[in-house]
N, C-alpha and C positions, 0 to 999 in steps of 0.2 A: 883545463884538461887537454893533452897531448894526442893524436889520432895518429894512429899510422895505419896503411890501404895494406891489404893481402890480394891481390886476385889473378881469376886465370884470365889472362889476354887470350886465349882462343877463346871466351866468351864473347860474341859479335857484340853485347851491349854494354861488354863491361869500359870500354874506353866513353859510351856514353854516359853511363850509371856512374862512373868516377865524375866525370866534369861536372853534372848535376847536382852529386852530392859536398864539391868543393863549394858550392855556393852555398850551399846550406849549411855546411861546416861553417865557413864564414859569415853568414847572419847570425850562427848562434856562438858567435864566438869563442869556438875551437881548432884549435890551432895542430896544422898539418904537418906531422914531423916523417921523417923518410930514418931516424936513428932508433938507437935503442932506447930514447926516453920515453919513449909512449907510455900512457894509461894506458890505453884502449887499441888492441889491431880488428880493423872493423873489414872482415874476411868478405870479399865479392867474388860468386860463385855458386857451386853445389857441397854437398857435404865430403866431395872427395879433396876439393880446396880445401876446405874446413879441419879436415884432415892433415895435411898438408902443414896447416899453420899452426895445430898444435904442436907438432913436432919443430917445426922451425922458431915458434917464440911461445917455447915451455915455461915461462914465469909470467904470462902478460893476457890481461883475460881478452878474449874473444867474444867478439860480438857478430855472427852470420848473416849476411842479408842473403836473399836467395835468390841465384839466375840462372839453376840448374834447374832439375826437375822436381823428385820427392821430397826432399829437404829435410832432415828432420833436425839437424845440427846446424844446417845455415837454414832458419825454420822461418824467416821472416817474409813475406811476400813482398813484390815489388811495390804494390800500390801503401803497404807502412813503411816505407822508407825513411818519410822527412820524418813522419809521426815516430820511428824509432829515436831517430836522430835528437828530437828535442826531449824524450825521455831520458834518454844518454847526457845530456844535457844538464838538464835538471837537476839528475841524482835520484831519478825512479828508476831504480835498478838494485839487483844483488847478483853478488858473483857466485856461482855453484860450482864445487868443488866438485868434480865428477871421478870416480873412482878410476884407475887404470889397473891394467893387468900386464906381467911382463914373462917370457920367457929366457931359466939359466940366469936371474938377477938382473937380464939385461934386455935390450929391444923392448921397453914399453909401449902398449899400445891402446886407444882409447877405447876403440871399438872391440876388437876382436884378436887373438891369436890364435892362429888355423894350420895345424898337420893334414896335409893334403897328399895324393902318391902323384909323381912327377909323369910317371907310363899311362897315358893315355888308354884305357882298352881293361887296364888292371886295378881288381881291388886290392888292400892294404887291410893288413891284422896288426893291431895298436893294442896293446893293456894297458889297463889306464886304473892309477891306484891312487886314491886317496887319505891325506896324512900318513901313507905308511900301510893304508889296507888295499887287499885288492877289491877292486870294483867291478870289473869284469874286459874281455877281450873281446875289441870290436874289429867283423869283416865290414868294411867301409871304405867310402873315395877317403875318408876323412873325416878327421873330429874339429869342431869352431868352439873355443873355450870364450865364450864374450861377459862384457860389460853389462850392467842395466841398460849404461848411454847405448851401447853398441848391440842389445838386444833386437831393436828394430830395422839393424841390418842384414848380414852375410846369416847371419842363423834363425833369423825372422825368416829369410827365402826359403830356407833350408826345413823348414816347420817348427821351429823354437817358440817359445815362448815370449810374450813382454814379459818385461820388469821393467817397475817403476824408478825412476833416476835415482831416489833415495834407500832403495833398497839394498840393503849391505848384503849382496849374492851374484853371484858368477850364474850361469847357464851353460851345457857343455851339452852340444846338436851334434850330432851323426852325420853326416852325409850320405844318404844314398845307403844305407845301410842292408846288408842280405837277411834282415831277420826282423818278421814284421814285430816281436815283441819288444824290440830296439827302442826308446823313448827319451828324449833330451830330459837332463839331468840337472837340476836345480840346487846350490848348495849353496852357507854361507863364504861368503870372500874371505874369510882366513883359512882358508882348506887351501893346504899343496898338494897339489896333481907331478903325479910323477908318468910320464908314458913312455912309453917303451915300442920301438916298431920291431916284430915278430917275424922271424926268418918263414920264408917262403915254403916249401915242402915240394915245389916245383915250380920251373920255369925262372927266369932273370931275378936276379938282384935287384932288390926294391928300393929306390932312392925315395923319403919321405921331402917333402918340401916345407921348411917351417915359413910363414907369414907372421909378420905384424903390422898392422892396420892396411893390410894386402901389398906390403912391399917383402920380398923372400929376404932373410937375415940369418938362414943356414939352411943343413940340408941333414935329414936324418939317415945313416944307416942302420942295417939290420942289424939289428943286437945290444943299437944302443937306445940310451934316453935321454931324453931331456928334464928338466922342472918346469912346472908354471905356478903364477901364484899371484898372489897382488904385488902391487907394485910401490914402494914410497912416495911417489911422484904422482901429481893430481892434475888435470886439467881444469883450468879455471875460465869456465863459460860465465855471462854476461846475461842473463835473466830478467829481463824489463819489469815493469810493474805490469802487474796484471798477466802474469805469464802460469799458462793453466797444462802441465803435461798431460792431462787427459782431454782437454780440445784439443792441441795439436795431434793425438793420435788418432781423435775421430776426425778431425778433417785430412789427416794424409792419408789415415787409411781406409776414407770415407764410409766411417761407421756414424751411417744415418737413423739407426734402430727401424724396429720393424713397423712394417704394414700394417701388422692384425690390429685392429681395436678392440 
């Protein structure tokens, strides 16, 4: 098996964490390659790396170690390191096809694609129609159309919903929304969202901001729209043996159950 390193050097540990894990790559007899033959890019970082490397090696699965904070996508802690390392190894592992979402056919993203208003101070009126219905017009900073993967990010803060990795559904969070009956919207991932940003009735021209997995990839004006939908294209995560999506979301998002007896 072939290894290639992803990571961010402004991480203080990652030039340590790399030399460490070169030994350990080298007892178990995996070989470090810097091209595009890799099996395996074993991303050193947080899940904005992680991010990062989907996009840069879209055909090659990923495996996260974690030297950021929450982690959910590089989910491994540093103390399983070597122990990931010889599951990688071994061939205790499956690679998980993770669904993506893309805006306009294009800019796919793992996590999330988010209409956001560029004017600081100002909210933003979006319709937002699905398959061809309309669904209703939101006054909001913004809408976050996310992932299952990318539920426990930008639209988790936001007050979204989980979903679970396997889940064949979308989520579409509000931001900040003027109308408390406003509620994040759950559908199957073969639904195309059509949105439309809504001329103002006063005061400046509203420039919308389109996001994909938080880097800007256009910019919406008044009147027009975009599509969003699924995407063709999957991200292929690296799932050890023994890998549980529901402990990792009670240990990140430290749901210890209750008290009462």
């Amino acid at each position: 098996m072939k290894i290639r390193f992803y990571e961010n050097r402004e991480k203080p540990l990652a030039a340590e964490t790399r030399r460490r894990l070169d030994a350990d790559l080298e007892a178990l007899e995996l070989k470090v390659v810097t091209d595009a033959s890799a099996d395996v890019v074993i991303v050193l970082g947080g899940d904005g790396t992680f991010l990062r490397a989907v996009h840069e090696f879209p055909d090659t699965p990923l495996l996260g170690l974690n030297l950021g904070g929450l982690g959910y996508l590089a989910n491994i802690g540093e103390r399983d390191f070597t122990f990931a390392l010889m599951k990688l190894a071994t061939g205790r592992y499956r690679i998980s096809e993770r669904r993506m979402i893309e805006v306009n056919g294009r800019f796919a993203a793992l996590n999330d694609i988010v209409l956001t208003r560029e004017m600081s101070g100002h909210s933003t009126r979006l319709d937002l129609a699905a398959d061809g219905r309309r669904v209703t017009s939101y006054m909001a900073d913004g809408l976050i159309f996310a992932t299952p993967t990318g539920s426990t990010a930008y639209s988790l803060a936001a007050g979204g919903p989980v979903l679970m990795p396997d889940s064949d559904s979308f989520v579409v969070t509000p931001m900040n929304p003027h109308a408390l009956g406003v509620r994040p919207l759950v559908v199957r991932d073969s639904v195309r969202f059509t949105v439309t940003a809504c001329s103002r009735t006063a005061g400046n021209a509203m420039k919308i901001g389109v996001y994909s997995d938080g880097e800007n990839v256009m910019t919406l004006d008044e009147g027009k729209s975009v599509e969003i939908a699924r995407s063709a294209k999957t991200a292929k995560l690296i799932e050890l043996e023994g890998y549980d999506p529901y402990e990792v979301l009670a240990r990140k998002l430290g749901w210890s159950g209750s008290n009462v007896k």
